[in-house]
N, C-alpha and C positions, 0 to 999 in steps of 0.2 A: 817737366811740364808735359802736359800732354802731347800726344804723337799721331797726326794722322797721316797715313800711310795710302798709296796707289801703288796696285801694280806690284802683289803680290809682297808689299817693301819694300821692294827695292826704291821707291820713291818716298824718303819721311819729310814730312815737316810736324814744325815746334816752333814753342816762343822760348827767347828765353829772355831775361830782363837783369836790370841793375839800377838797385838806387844809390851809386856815388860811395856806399860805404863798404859795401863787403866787401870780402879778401877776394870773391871769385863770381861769375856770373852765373844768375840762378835759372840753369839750364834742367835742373829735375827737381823732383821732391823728398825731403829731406826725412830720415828715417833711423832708429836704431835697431841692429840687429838683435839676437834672441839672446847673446850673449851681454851686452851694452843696456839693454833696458829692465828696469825691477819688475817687470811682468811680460817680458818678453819682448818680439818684434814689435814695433810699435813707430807709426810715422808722426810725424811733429809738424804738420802742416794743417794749412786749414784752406781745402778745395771741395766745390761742389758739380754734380756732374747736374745740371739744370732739365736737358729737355734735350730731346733727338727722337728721331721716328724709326721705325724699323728699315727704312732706305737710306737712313743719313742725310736725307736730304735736306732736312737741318738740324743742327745741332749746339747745343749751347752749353757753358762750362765758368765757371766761376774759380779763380784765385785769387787770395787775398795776401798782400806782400808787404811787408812791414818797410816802413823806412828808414829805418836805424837799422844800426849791422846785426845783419841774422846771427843770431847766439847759438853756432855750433857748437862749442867747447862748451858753454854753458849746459847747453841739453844734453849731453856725455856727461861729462862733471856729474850733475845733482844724479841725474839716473840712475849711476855707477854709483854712488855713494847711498843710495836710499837700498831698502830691503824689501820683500816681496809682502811683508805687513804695513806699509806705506804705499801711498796712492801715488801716479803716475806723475811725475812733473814734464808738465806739458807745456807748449809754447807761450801760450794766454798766461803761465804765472812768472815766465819773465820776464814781465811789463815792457815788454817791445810793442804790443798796442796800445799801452796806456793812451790816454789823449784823442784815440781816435789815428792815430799818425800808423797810416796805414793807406795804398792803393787796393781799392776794387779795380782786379781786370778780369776781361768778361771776353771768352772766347765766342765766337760762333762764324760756323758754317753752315753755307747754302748751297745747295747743286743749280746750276744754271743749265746744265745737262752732265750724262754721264760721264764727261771727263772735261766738265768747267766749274770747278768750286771756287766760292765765290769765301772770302776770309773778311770778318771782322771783329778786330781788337779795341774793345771800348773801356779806358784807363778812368777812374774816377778820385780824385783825394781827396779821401773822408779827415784830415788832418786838419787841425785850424791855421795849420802856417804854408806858404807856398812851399813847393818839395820839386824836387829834380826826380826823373828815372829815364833811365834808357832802356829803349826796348827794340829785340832784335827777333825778328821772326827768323826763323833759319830753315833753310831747304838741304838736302843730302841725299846722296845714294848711298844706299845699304851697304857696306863692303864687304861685296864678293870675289873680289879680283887676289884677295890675300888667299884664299883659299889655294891659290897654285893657278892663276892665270891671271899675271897682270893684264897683258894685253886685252882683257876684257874692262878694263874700268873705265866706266863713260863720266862725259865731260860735261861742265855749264859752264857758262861765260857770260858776261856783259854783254846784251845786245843793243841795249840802249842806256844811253844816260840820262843823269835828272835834267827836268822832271820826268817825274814816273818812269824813274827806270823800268828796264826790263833786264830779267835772267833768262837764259835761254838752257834750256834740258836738253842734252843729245842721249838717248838711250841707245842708240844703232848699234855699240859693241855687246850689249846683252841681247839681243837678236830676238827683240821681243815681235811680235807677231802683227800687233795694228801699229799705228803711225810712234815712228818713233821719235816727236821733239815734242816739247811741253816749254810755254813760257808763263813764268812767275812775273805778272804787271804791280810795282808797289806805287802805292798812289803819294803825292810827292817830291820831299827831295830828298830821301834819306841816303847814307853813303854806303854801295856795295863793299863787301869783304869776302874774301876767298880767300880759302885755304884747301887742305886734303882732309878724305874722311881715314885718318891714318893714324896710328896712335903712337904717342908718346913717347917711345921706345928708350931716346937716352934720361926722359925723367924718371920714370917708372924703372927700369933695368940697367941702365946704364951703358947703352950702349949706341955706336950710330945710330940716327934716322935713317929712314928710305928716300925721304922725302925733304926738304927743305921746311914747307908748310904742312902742319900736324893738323891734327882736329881742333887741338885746345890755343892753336896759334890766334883767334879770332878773340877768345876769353885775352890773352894776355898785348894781343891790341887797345882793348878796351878798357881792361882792367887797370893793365901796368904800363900802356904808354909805349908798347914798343911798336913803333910805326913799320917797320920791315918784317914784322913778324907775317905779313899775310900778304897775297900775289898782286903785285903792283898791275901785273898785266890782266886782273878781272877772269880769272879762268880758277877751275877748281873741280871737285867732286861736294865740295859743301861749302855755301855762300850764306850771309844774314845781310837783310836789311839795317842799317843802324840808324836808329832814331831817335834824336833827342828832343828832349820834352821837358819844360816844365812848367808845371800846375800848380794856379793857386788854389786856396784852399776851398773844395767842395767844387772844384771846374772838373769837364768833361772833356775826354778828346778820344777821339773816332781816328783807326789807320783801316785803310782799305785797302784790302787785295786781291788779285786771281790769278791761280791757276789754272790753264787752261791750256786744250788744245790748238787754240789757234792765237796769233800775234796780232789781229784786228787791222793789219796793214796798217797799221801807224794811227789810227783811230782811235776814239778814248775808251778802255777797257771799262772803263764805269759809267759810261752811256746809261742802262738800265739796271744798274746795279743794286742801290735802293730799292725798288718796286718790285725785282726779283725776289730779294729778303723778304719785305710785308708780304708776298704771295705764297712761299715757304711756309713763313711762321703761320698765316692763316691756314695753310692746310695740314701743317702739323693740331691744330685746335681741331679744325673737323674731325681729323683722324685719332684724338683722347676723346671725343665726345661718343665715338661706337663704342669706345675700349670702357672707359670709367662711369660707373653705376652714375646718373644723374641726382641722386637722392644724397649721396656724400657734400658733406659740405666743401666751402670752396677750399678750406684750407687740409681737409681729406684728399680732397682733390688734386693738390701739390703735392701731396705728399708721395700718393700713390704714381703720379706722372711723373716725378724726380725719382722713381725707386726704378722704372722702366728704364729712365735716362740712364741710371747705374749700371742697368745688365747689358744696356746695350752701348753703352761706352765699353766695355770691359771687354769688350772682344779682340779678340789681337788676332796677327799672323806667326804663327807657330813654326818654325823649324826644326828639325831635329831629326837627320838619318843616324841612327846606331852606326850603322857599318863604321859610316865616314868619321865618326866622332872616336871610335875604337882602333882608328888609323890615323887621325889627326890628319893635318893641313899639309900637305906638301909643301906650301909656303914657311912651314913655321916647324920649331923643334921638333922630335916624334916624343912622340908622346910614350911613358913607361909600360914596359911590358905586361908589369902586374894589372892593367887596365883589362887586359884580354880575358882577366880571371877575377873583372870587381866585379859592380854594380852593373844591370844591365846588356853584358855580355852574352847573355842566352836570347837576346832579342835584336838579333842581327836583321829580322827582315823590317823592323818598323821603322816608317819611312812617313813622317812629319811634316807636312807641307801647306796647312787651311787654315782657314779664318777659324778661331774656336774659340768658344766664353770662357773666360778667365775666372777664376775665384776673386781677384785683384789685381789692378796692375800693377802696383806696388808692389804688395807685401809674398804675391803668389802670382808672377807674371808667368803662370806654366799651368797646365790644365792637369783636373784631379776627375778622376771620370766618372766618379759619385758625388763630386759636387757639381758636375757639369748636368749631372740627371736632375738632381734638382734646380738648376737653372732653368733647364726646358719647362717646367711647369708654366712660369710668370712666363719667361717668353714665349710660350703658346697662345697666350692671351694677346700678343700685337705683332707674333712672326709666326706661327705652326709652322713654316716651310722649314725656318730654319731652325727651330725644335726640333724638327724630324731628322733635319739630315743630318744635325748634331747626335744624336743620338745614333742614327743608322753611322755614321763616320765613325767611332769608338768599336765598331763589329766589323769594320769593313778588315781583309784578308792583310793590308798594310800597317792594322794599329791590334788587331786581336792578335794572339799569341796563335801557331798552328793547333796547338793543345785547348784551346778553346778559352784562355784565360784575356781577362780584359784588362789591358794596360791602366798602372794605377796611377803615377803620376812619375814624373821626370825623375826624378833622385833614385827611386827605385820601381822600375816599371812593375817588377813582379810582386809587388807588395798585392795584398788582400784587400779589397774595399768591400763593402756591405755591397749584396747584391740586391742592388734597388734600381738596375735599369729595368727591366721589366714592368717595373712598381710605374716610375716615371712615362715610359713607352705607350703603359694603360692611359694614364690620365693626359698626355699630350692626345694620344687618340680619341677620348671623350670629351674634352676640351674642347678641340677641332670640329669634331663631329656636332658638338651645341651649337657651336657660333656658326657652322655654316651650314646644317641641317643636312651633312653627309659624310659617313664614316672614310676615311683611307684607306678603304680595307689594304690594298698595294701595299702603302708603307706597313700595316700590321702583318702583314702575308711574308714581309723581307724581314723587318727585326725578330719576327717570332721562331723563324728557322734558325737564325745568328743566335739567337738566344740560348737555342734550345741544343746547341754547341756549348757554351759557355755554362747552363746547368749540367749538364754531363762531366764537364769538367770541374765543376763543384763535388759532383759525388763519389766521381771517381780520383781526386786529390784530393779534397778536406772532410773523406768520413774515414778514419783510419784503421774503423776495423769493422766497416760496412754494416754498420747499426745503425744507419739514421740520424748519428751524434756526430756533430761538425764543429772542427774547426776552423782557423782563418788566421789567425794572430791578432795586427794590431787593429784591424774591424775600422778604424774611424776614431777610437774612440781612446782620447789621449789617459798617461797616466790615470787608469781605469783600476788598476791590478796590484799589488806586490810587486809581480813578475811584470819584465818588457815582455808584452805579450807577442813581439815579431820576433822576437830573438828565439834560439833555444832555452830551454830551461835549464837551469844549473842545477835540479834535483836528477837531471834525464826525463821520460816520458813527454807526456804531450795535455795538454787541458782538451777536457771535451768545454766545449764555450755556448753557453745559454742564449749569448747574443747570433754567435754564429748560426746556432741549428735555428732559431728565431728567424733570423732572416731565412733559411732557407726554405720554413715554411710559408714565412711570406712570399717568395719567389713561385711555389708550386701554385699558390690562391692566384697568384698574375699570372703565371702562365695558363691557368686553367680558365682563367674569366676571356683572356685571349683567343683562347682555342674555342669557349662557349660561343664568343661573338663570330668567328667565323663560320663557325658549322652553321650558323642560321640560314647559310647562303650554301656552304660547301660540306654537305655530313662528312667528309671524310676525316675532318679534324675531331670526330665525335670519338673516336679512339685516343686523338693526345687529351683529349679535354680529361675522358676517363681513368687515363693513365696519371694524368698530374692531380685527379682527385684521390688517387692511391695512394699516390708517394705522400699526400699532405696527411693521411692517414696513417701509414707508418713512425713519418717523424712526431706527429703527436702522442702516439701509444707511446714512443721511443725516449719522449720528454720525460715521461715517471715510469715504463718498465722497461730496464735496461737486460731484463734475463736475472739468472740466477743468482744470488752473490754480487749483484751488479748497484752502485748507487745512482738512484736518476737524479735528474737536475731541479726537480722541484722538491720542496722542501716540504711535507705538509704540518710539521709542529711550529715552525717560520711562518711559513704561508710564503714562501718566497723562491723566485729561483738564483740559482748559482752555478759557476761553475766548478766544475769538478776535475781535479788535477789525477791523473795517471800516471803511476811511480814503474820503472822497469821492472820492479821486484811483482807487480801484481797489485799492490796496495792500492789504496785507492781515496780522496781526502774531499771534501766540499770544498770550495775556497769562500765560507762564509761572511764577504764583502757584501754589504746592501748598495748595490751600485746600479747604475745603469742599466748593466746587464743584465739585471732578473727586471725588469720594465719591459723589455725588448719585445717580449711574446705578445704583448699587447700591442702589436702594429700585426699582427698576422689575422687580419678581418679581412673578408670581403662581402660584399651583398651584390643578388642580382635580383630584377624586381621583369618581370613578364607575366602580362595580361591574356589570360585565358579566350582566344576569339571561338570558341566552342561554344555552345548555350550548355551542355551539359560539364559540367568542371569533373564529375568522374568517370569520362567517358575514356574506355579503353585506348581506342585510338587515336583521346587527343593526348594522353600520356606516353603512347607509343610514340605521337609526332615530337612530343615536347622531351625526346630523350636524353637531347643534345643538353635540356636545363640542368634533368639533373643524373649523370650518367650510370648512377645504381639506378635502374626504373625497376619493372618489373620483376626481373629474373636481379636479384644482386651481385653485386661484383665481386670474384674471388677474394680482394681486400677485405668486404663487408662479412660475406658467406662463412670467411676461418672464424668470428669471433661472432657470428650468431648476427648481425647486424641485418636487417630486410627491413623492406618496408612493403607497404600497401600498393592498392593500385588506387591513389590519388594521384591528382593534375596539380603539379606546383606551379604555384602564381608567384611565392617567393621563395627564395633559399637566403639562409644566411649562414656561412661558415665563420667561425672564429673561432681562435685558438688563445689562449691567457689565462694566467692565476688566479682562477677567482674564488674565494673561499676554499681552502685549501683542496682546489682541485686545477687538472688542464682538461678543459672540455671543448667542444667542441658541440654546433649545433645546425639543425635544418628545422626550417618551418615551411608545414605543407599548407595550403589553401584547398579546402575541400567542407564538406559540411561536417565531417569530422576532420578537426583538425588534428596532426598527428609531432608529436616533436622528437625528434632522434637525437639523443645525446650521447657525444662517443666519452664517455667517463673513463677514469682510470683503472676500473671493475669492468668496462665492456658491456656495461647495460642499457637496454632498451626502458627509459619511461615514456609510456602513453597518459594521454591526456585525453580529457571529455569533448563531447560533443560541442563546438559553437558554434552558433546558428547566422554570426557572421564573418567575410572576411577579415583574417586578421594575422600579424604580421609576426605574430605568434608569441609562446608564455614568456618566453625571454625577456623579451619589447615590453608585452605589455601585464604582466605579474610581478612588477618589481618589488610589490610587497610578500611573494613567496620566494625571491630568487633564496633568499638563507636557505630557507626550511628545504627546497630543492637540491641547493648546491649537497646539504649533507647529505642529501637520497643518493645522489651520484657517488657523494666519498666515501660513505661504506655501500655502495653496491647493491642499494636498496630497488627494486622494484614496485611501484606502487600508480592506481590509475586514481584523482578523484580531478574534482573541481578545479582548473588553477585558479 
């Protein structure tokens, strides 16, 4: 079940519940692995994440619990028996909801301030017959004391009895920094339980406990009737509320709670607890009504406010030092030698320790740093703060590699992802910059040097024989290949990959639109801007002229690109798969759109000032100059670069604003086509000759030269 957590963790609370029938109490959510399910990982629950603000300060969560006994053996059983040409058997088809015979519970959280949350669990039986459940809110401290210092494990205890008991928090032995006790007020009379947050040790291994009272001591109170199983004397490291309930059919029932900093001196902890909630949820409404277009209908309008609730549910607290995980627990067995020479042993310094967006909490409770870059987009839209820092944190000297590589996710950090923070980095800063009518330069000015680390490390590790042509391995991009594209290959050699060099062209167009946006302020960036329009020029040439004897990655009797396998012998093979990867080049766009404040558009000097737009200006840049490439002295109002298959070519394009307009096309041939005079702005023949692109694309693929009308 859900987990919200204080204090770094080390403080969780959860629900967990029981309707009378299971084997065990449904303290998580139920899931098959990749091994277990006919299509893989796959969870068998049915929960919604409703609504939360970017402060949390409220938050709302929906699970739905059957009341008949959860059919765990069943959802193994059929899954296990069905095959990957059969559809997924899922909970809904063995009729454990039939009838409706089902509880609606419905979490939600309110802040009464930063460290008074205010808890309400609201149980509804959609079933037609009265139904029993018991539900246990449960509170714990993280266990950090097994790591090799008991004497660090802090304590809760009963401080009051029903009604409305209280649980009292001592955190004093973690030596945390502001006030160290927290009391959990259940409103009430439900009956405390304590045990330890300690695990299992003689069910699971077979061997003494540490402890008398386990974690799962409180489940088999509840479950199997053993009354000594949990501490008589109300002390522990994890306690649950126990509440029993039953509901007739279609009744409501409300439990109320808080956690908070203070014990109210024996006062009613739900004084204004109510009117707190309604003030919450109403300024959670203010706060979608800035976020969500007004023109969406209402039921768009759920849609999109429950998809936010998603991202920003999904955010966990993240641990994970190498070092300490490469030496194991002092508390606990050491762990095998061969550890020091797996997975992850060359990343001794990263050091794990923030709030980070999840892909899932379930299925992927670990951060992927390419999918976390697309994360930040939708959350720029109702946190840019924490967009930003999410992203600047994946660069920061504790999680990037000395080498400049960016940690790809837990199982294997050194794996390859698509290099799309940059991509993401852009668009959180323009994002940003809309809604509050003022760019970050700071955060562009900090990710753009970290970046500019982490490209270098691209070119100098995945171009293998400094051509322009990149690898990566598995890219993102699952059984894609013949080959496991992260592993080595079992012919020898290495793939030049269409996807890889794809992205890296898309990387140079980000880095370059970054480096434009700053010069506007600071020319000094007017060099990197020029220099990542170079490099984006190389890797395109590099996409179909690989040199002598060389195969490039575009195909022109296909019209498609591919990767290309390189044999130790020399040889050299297409790996003609229509896959993904020949698509890829078609994400390497960028457009920049600046308005001429000059009266004359071909005036020397405002070309001179406008250098930063487009960094070949007058004199062309040794990139341009070796293959004949110059242009005029016009004033550009727009540029657009883009690199992709189109009619069997890789082109790339500028369009000038001037009374003659001018288009550069960097073709496979290296030629220059001019174009006629327009006598208005325009966004050039690309844009707007769609019924000549054919007849052009061929000019470009045999190398043709020609000026007339577009």
């Amino acid at each position: 079940m859900p987990t919200v957590a204080v204090r770094r963790q080390l403080v969780c609370f959860a629900l967990s519940l029981w309707n009378e029938h299971d084997p065990i109490l449904k303290e998580r959510i139920f899931g098959l692995t990749g091994n277990e399910g006919n299509h893989g990982e796959d969870v068998k629950e049915y929960y919604f994440y409703l609504d939360s603000t970017p402060s949390h300060s409220y938050m709302k969560y929906l699970y739905k619990y059957p009341q008949a006994e959860f059919p765990y053996a069943k959802l193994v059983e059929e899954n296990r028996r069905r095959d990957k040409s059969q559809p997924e058997f899922e909970l809904l088809d063995t009729g454990v909801f039939d009838e409706d015979r089902y509880f609606d519970v419905f979490m939600e959280y309110a802040k009464a301030d930063v460290e008074d949350i205010l808890i309400k669990i609201t149980i509804t039986n959609r079933g037609p017959e009265a139904s029993n459940l018991r539900v246990l809110p449960t509170i714990w401290f993280r266990n950090t004391w097994s790591w090799g210092n008991r004497a660090l494990r802090p304590k809760l205890h009963q401080a009051r009895p029903a009604p409305n008991p209280v649980i009292e928090l001592n955190l004093s032995p973690l030596n945390q920094a502001q006030s160290n006790t927290r009391w959990l007020h259940c409103e009430g009379s439900p009956e405390l339980l304590f045990a330890e947050n300690e695990t299992n040790a003689k069910r699971l291994f077979g061997i003494e406990n540490l402890t008398r009272f386990v974690k799962d001591s409180i489940n088999d109170h509840v479950v199997h009737g053993v009354k000594e199983a949990v501490n008589s004397e109300h002390v522990g490291s994890k306690a649950a509320a126990h509440y029993k309930l039953s509901l007739g059919s279609g009744k409501t029932v409300a439990i109320r709670m808080r956690l908070a900093d203070s014990d109210f001196n024996g006062t009613n902890a739900f004084a204004a607890f109510d009117e707190t909630f309604t003030l919450r949820q109403r300024e959670a409404d203010e706060f979608y009504t800035t976020v969500i277009p007004q023109d969406l209908s209402a039921d768009a309008k759920n849609v999109m406010r429950q998809g936010f609730a998603g991202m920003l549910w999904s955010k966990q607290f993240y641990h994970y030092v190498v070092k300490d995980w490469l030496r194991g627990d002092p508390g606990n067995p050491r762990p095998p030698q061969e550890r020091w020479k797996g997975r992850n042993h060359q990343w001794t310094h990263l050091y794990n320790a923030d709030v980070i967006s999840m892909p899932d909490k379930w299925e992927y409770p670990w951060y992927a740093a390419w999918d976390l870059a697309f994360h930040c987009i939708p959350l720029a839209l109702v946190d840019p703060d924490f967009a930003k820092e999410q992203l600047t944190l994946m660069l920061r000297e504790w999680y990037m590699h000395p080498n400049g590589q960016i940690p790809a996710y837990e199982w294997a950090l050194g794996d390859v992802n698509p290099s799309v923070h940059a991509w993401a980095a852009w668009r959180v800063y323009k994002i940003d910059k809309k809604r509050t009518g003022r760019g970050d330069r700071e955060f562009l000015k900090r990710i753009f040097h970290k970046l500019m680390l982490n490209f270098t490390w691209w070119v100098n590790r995945k171009d293998a024989e400094g051509m322009n042509i990149f690898q990566g391995g598995f890219l993102g991009l699952d059984n894609i290949g013949v080959f496991d594209r992260s592993a080595p290959l079992p012919t020898g050699g290495y793939l030049e990959q269409s996807d890889g060099t794809s992205w890296m062209a898309m990387y140079t167009l980000n880095l370059l639109a970054i480096a434009l946006e700053l010069a506007k302020e600071e020319p000094c960036y007017e060099d990197m801007a020029s220099k990542f329009w170079e490099h984006f020029i190389y890797i395109v040439h590099a996409m179909s002229h690989r040199g002598r004897n060389c195969i490039g990655l575009w195909d022109k009797e296909d019209g498609f690109f591919y990767d290309v396998l390189k044999l130790p012998d020399g040889s050299q093979f297409p790996m003609k798969i229509r896959s993904m990867v020949g698509l890829i080049p078609l994400f390497a766009v960028e457009l920049w759109s600046r308005k001429c404040s000059i009266g004359c558009p071909t005036s020397s000097d405002v070309w001179n000032g406008l250098s930063i737009t487009v960094p070949i200006s007058r004199k062309a840049s040794p990139a341009c100059a070796a293959r004949g490439w110059a242009n005029g002295g016009c004033c550009p109002s727009q540029i657009k670069i883009s690199f992709a298959g189109f009619s069997s070519t890789c082109w790339t394009s500028m369009s000038f604003y001037r009374r003659t307009e001018s288009a550069l096309c960097l073709s496979s041939i290296g030629r220059t086509l001019t174009h006629s005079t327009l006598t208005e702005p325009s966004t050039g023949w690309i844009m707007n000759r769609a019924n000549r692109r054919r007849q052009y694309s061929e000019e470009i693929r045999t190398g043709v030269a020609r000026s007339g009308s577009p």
